[in-house]
PDB file as gemmi writes it, atoms N, CA and C in Angstrom:
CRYST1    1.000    1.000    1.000  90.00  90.00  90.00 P 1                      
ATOM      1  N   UNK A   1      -5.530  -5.525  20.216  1.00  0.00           N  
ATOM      2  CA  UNK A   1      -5.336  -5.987  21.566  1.00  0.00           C  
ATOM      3  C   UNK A   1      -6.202  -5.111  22.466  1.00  0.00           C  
ATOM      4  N   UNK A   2      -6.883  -6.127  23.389  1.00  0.00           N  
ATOM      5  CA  UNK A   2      -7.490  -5.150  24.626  1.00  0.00           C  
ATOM      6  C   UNK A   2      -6.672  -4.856  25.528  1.00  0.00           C  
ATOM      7  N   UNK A   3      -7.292  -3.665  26.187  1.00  0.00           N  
ATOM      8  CA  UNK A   3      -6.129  -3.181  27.392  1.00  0.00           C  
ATOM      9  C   UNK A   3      -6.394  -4.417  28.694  1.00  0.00           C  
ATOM     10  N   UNK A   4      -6.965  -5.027  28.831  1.00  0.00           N  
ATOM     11  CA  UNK A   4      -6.459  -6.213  30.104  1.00  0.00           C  
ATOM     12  C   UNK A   4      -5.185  -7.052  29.597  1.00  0.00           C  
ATOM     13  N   UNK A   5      -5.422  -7.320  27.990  1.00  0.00           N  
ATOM     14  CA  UNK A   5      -4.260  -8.247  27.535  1.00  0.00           C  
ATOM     15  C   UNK A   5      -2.612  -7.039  27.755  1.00  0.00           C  
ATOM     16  N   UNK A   6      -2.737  -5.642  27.309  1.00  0.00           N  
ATOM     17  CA  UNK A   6      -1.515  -5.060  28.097  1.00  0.00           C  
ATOM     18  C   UNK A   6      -1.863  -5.028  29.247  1.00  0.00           C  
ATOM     19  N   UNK A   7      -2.164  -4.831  29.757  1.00  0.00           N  
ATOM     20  CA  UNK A   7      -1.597  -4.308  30.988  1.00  0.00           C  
ATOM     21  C   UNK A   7      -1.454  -5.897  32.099  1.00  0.00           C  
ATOM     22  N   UNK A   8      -1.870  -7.494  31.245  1.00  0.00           N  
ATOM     23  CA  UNK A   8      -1.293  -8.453  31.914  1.00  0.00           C  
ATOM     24  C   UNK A   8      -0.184  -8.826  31.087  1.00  0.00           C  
ATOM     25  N   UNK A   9       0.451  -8.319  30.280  1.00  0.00           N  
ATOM     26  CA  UNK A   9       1.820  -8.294  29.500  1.00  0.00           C  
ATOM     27  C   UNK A   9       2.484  -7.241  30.317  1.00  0.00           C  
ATOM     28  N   UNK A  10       2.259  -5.920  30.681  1.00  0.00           N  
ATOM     29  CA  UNK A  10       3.022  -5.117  31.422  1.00  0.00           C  
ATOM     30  C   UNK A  10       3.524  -5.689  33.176  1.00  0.00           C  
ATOM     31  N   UNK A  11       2.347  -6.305  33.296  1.00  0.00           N  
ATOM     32  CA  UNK A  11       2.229  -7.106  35.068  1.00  0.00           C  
ATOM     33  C   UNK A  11       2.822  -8.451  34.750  1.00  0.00           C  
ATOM     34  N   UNK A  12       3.431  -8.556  34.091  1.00  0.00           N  
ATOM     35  CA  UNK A  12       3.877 -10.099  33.744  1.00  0.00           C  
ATOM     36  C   UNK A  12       5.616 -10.250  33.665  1.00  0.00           C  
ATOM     37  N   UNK A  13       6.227 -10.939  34.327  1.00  0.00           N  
ATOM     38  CA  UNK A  13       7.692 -11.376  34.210  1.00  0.00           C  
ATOM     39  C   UNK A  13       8.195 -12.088  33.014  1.00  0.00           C  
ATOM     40  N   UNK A  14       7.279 -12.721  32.408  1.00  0.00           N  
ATOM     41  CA  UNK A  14       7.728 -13.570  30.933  1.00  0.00           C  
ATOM     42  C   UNK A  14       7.817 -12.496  29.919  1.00  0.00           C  
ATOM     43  N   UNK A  15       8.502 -12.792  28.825  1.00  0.00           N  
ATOM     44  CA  UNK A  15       8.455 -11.738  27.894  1.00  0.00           C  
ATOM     45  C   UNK A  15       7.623 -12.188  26.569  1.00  0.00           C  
ATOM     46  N   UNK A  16       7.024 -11.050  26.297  1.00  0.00           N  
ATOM     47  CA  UNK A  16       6.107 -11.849  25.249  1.00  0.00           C  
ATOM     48  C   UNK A  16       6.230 -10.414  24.033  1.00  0.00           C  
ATOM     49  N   UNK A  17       6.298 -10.883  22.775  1.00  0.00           N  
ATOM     50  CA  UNK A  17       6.656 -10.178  21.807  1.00  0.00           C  
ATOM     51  C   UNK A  17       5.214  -9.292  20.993  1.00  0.00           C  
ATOM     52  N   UNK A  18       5.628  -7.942  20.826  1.00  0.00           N  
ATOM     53  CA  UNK A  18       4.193  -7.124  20.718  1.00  0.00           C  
ATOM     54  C   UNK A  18       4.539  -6.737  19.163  1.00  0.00           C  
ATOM     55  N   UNK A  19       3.705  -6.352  18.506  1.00  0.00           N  
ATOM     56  CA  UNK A  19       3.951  -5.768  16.923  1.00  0.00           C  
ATOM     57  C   UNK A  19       2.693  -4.592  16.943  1.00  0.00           C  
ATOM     58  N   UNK A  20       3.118  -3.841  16.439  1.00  0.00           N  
ATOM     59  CA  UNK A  20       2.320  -2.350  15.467  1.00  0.00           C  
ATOM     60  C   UNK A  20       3.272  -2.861  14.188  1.00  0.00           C  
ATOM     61  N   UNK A  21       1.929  -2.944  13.400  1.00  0.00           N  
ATOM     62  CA  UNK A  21       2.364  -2.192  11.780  1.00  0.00           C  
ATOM     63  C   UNK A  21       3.565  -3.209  11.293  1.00  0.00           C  
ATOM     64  N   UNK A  22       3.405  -4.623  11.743  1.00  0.00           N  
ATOM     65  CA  UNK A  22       4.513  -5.962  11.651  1.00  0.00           C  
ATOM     66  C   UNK A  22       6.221  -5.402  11.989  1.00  0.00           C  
ATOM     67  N   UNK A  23       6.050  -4.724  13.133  1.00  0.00           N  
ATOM     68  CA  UNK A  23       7.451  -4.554  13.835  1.00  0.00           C  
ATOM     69  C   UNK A  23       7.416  -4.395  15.177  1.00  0.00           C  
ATOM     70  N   UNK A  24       8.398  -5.055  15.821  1.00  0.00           N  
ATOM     71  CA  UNK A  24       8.199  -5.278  17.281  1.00  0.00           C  
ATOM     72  C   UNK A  24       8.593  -4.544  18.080  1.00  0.00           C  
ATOM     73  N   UNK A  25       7.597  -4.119  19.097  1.00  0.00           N  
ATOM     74  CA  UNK A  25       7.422  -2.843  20.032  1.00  0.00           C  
ATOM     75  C   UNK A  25       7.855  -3.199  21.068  1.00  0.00           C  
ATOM     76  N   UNK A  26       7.971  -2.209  22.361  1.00  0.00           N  
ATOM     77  CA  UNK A  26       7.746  -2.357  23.719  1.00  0.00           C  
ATOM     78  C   UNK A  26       7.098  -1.654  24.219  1.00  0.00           C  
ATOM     79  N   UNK A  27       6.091  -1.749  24.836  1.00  0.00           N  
ATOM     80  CA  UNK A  27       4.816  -0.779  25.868  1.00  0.00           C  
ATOM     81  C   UNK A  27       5.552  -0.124  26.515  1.00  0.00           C  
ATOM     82  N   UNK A  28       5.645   1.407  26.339  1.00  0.00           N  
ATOM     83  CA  UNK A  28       6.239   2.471  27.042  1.00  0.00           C  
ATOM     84  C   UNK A  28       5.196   2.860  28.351  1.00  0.00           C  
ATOM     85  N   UNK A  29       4.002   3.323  28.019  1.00  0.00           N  
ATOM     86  CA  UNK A  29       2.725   3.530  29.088  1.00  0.00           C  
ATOM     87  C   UNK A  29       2.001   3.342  27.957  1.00  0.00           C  
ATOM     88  N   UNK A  30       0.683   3.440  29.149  1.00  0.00           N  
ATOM     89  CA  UNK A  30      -0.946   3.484  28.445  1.00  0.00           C  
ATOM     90  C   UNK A  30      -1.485   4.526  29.066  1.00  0.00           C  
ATOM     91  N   UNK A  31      -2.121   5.448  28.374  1.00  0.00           N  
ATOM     92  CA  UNK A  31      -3.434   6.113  28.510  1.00  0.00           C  
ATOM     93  C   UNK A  31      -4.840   5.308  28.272  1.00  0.00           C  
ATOM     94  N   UNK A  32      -5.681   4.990  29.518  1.00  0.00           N  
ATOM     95  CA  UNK A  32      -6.493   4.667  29.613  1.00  0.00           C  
ATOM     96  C   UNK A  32      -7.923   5.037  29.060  1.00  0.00           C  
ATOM     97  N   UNK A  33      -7.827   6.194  29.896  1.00  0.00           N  
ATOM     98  CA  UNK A  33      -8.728   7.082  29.176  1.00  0.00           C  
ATOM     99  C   UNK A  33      -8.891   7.502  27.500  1.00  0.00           C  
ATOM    100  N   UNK A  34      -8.014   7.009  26.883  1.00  0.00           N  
ATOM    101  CA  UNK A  34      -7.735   7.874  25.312  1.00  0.00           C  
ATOM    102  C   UNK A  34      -7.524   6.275  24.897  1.00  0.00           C  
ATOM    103  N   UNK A  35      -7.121   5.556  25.465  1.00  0.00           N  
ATOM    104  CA  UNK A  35      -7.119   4.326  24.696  1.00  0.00           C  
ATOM    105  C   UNK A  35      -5.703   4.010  23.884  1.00  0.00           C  
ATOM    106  N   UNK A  36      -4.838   4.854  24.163  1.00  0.00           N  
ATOM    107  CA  UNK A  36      -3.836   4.947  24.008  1.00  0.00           C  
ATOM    108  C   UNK A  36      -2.401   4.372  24.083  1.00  0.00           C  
ATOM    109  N   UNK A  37      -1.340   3.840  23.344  1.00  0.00           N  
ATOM    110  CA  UNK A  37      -0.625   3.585  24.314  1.00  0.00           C  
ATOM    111  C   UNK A  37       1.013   4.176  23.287  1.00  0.00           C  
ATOM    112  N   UNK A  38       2.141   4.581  24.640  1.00  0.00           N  
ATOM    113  CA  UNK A  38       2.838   4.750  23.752  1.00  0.00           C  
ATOM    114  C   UNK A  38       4.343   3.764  23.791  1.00  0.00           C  
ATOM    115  N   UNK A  39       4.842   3.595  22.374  1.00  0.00           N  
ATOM    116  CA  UNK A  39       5.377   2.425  21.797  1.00  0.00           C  
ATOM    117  C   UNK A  39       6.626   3.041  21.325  1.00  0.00           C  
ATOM    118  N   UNK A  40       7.930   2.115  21.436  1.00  0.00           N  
ATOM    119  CA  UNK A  40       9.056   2.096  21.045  1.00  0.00           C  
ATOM    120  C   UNK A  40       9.364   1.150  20.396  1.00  0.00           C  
ATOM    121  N   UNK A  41       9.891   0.915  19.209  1.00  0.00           N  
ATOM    122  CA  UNK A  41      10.247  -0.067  18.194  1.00  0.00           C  
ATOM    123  C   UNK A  41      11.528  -0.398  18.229  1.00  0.00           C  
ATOM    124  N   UNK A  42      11.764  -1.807  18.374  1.00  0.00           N  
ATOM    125  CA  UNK A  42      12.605  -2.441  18.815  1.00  0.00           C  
ATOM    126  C   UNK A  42      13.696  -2.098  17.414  1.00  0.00           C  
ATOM    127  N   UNK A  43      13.440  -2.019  16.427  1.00  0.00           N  
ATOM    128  CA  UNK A  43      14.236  -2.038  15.333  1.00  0.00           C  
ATOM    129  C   UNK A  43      14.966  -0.205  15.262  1.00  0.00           C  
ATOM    130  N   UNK A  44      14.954   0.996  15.859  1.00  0.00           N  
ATOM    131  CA  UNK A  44      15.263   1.632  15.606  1.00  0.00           C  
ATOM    132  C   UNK A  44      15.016   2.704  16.427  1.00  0.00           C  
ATOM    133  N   UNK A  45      15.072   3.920  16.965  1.00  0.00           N  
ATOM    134  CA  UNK A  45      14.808   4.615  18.437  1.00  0.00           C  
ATOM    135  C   UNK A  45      13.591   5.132  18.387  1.00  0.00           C  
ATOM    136  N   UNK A  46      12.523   5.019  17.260  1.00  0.00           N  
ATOM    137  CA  UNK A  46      11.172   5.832  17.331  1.00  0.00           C  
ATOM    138  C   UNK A  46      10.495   5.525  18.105  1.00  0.00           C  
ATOM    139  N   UNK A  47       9.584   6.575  18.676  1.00  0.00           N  
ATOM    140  CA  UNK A  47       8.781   6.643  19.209  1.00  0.00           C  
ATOM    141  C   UNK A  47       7.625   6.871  18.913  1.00  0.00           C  
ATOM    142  N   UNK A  48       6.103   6.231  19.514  1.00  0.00           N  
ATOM    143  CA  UNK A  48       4.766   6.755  18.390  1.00  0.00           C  
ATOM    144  C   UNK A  48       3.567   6.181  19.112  1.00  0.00           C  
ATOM    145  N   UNK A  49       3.117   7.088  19.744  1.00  0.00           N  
ATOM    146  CA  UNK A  49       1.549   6.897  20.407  1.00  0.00           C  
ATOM    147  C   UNK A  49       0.257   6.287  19.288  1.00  0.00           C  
ATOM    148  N   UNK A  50       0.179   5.073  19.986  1.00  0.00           N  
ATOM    149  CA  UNK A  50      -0.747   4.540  19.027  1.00  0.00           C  
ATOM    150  C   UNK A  50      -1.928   3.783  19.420  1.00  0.00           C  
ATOM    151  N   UNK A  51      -3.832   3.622  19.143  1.00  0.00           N  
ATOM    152  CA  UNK A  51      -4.365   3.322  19.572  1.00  0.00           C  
ATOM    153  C   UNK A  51      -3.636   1.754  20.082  1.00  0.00           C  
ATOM    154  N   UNK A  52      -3.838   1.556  21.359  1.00  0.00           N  
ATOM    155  CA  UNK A  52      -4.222   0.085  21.835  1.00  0.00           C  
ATOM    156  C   UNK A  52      -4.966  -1.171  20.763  1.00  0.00           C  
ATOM    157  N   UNK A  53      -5.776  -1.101  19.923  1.00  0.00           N  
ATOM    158  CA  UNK A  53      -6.529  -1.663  19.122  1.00  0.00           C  
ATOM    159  C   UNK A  53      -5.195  -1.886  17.805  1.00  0.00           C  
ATOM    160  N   UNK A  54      -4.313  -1.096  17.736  1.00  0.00           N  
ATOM    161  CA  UNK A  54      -3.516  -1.618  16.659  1.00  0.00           C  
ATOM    162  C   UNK A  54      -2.326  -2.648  17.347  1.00  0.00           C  
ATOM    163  N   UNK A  55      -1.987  -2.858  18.343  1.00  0.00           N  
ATOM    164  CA  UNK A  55      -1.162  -3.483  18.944  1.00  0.00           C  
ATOM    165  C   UNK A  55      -1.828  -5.504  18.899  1.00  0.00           C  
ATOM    166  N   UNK A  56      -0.603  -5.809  18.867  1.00  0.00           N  
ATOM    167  CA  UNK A  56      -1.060  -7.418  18.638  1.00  0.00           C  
ATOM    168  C   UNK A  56       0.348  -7.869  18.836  1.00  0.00           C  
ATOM    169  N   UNK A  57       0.202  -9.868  19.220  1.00  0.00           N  
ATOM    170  CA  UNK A  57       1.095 -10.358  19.406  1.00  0.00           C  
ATOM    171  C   UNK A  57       1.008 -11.788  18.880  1.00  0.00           C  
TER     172      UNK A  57                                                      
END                                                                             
C-alpha cells in the first residue's frame, strides 16, 4: 500500500479492512519520513511498526 491510500483510509469515515502478514490491523500512526507505520492487530493486543509497503487491503 502507498501512503495516499493510508492516509485516505485514515481521513475516511467508512471502515475498510487492512492486513499485514494475512491478519487484520488498525493504523495506529505513520511515519512519513521512514515510511513507516505503526499497527495493532485486531486478533490479539500486539503491537509492530511496519514498512507501509507491507500493508494491504
Amino acid at each position: 500500500m502507498n501512503l495516499d491510500k493510508i492516509n485516505f483510509i485514515l481521513n475516511n469515515d467508512e471502515k475498510c479492512d487492512v492486513f499485514c502478514d494475512n491478519r487484520c490491523v488498525w493504523i495506529q500512526s505513520i511515519d512519513e519520513a521512514s515510511q513507516m507505520a505503526k499497527v495493532g492487530f485486531v486478533d490479539n493486543f500486539e503491537e509492530r511498526n511496519v514498512p507501509i509497503n507491507d500493508l494491504y487491503f
